[in-house]
Structure formats: structure tokens, C-alpha cells
N, C-alpha and C positions, 0 to 999 in steps of 0.2 A: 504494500500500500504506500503511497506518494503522499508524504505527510508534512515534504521540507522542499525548500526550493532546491539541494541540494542532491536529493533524493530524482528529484524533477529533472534537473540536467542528468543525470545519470541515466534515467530511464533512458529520456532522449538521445541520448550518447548513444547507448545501447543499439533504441530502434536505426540511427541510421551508421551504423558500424555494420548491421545485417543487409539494407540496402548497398552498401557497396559505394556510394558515387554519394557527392553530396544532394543536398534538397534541390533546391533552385525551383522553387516550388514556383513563384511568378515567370520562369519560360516554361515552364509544365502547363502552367495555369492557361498561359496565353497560344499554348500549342495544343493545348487541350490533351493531355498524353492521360494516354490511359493509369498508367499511377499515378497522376496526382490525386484523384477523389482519395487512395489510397495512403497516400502520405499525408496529406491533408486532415483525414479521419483521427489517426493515428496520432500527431502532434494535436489536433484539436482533444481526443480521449484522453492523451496524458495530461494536457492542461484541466479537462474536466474534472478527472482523477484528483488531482493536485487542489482544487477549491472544496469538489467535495469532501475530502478527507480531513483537512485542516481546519483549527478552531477559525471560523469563519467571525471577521466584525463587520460593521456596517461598512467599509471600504470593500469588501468583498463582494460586497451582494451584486453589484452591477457585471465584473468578468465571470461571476460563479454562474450567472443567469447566460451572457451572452457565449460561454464556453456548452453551456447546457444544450444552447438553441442551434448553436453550428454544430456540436454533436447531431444532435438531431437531424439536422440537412443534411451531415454528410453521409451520414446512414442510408438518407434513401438515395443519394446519387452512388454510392459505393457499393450498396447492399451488402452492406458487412454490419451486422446488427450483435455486436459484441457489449457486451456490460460492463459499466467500469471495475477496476479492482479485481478482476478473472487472468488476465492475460499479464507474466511475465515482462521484464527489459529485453528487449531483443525480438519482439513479435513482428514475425514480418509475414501477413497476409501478401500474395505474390500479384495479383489480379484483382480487380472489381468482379465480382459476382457471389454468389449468396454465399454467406456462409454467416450462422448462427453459434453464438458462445453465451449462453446464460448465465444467472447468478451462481449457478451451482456445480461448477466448472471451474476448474482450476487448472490454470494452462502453464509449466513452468515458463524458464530463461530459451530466449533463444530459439524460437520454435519457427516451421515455417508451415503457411499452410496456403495450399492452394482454393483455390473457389469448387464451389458445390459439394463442399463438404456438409456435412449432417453428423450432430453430436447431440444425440437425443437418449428419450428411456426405451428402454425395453416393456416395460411397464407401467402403469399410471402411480403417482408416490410418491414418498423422499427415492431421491437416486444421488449416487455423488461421482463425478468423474474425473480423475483427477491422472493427468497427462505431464509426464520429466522433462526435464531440460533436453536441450539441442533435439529433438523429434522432429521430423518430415512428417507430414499428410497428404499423401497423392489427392488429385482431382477423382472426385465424386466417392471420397472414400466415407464410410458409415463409421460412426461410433455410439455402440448402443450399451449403456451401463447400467448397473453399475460396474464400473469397470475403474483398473488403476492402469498406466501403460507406464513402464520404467525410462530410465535415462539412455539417449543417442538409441532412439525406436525411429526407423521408416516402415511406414505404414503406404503399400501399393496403391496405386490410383484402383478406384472400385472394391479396394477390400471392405467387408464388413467385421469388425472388431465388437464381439462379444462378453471376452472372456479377457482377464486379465493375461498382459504381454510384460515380461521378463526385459531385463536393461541388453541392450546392445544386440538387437536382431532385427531383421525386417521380415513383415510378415505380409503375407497378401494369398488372396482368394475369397471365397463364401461360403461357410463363415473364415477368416483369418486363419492362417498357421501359419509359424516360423516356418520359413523357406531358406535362410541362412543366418549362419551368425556371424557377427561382425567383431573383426581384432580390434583390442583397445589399445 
């Protein structure tokens, strides 16, 4: 949770350390590139993070409202409908297109996840899902929990992931199985 301004550059550090290249978010903006809704989202969530978490005073209320409302916008231009305080430093959604991360989701460090992924129940209930550092998420992969997934998991495009995944393998099919393991 983003609780310091200090904490806040870090995160952000983080997120564009996994982009690769820096922002430059106004010729994104004005080329209209497909990541920017993406990075845009993204620096808009940390700063929302960052108002929400902290003892807020009456100097607050005005960016905590307007961090709120561009969250909001950029959700439907990105469709990446993620919640604050879920998703790790280092989160790097790859694409604009849907992909959902609820309150009850905990996503670590470092992760990357491509579009039309689905992290859902298995069942209607309490569910908790909770996903390690450094993880890959193929396109259109399923994750239906309760489920825990270990640390350095790739998860294939279209797997469905059931059952709890062990650290350092990648798995894919319907339902998931480890397919290799990976040296550390």
C-alpha cells in the first residue's frame, strides 16, 4: 500500500523500469499509441492509491477527487478495470483490453499480464487469489480460485489455472499442468 510520497516514487520507479523506455506520455498522447491509455491508467492508479491510503486533510480533497475521476476515465478507455491497492510495483499490463483484478486479489512485484485475461471464482463466496512476484499471464488465460500461484510462474496464453501452481514453472492447457520447470 502507497502510504508516502516516497513509497509513491518507488512504485512508479518500479512501473516504468518494466516498461522498458521512458513515458513520454504527451507524444503517446498526441500519436494516440496504443499504450498510452495504459500508462496513463497506471500512473493515474498509483497516484489514486497514494490519496486514498494516506491521512487525507482538506488540501487533499480536491487531487484525491480528481485522481479518482481520471481513474475512472481511464478504465473505460483502457479496459483494464483493476482496484486500487491489488496490484504490486512493477505491474505492467502489456495492451489495452479487458482485463479485470478485484479487491480480493493480490497480485505481487513485477508481474506482466497481457489482455483478456479473466481472474475470477470458481464458485459464488469468499475466494482469495493470490499471484508471486515476477509471473507472466498469457492472452486469454483463466484464473479461477481459490487459488495461490508461486514466485517466476508463466502461465500459457488460454491456460485455465485451477489448482494451486508451485514457484518456478510454467504451466498451460485445460485445466493447467506444469509443462516445465524453470532453473533458478
Amino acid at each position: 500500500m502507497i502510504q508516502s510520497r516516497k513509497e509513491l516514487k518507488a512504485y512508479l520507479k518500479a512501473d516504468q523500469e518494466m516498461y522498458g523506455k521512458p513515458y513520454h506520455l504527451f507524444i503517446k498522447w498526441i500519436t494516440r499509441s496504443d499504450d498510452y491509455y495504459v500508462r496513463a491508467f497506471m500512473v493515474t492508479l498509483r497516484h489514486y492509491e497514494y490519496y486514498l491510503n494516506k491521512k487525507r486533510t482538506i488540501f487533499d480533497i480536491i487531487p484525491y477527487l480528481f485522481y479518482w475521476w481520471n481513474c475512472r476515465r481511464l478504465k473505460l478507455k483502457s479496459e483494464l478495470y483493476i482496484f486500487p491497492n491489488v496490484v504490486g510495483p512493477g505491474f505492467f499490463p502489456v495492451h489495452p483490453g479487458f482485463v479485470r483484478i478485484d479487491e480480493w486479489i493480490r497480485i505481487g512485484k513485477n508481474c506482466t499480464v497481457l489482455p483478456m485475461v479473466l481472474i475470477g471464482k470458481k464458485h459464488p463466496g469468499d475466494c482469495k487469489i493470490v499471484i508471486g512476484d515476477d509471473c507472466y499471464i498469457g492472452t486469454g488465460a483463466s484464473i479461477l480460485g481459490p487459488v495461490t500461484i508461486g514466485n517466476n510462474v508463466t502461465i500459457a496464453a488460454g491456460a485455465v489455472v485451477n489448482k494451486d501452481v508451485p514457484d518456478n514453472v510454467v504451466v498451460a492447457g485445460v485445466p493447467a499442468k506444469i509443462v516445465k520447470t524453470k532453473q533458478t
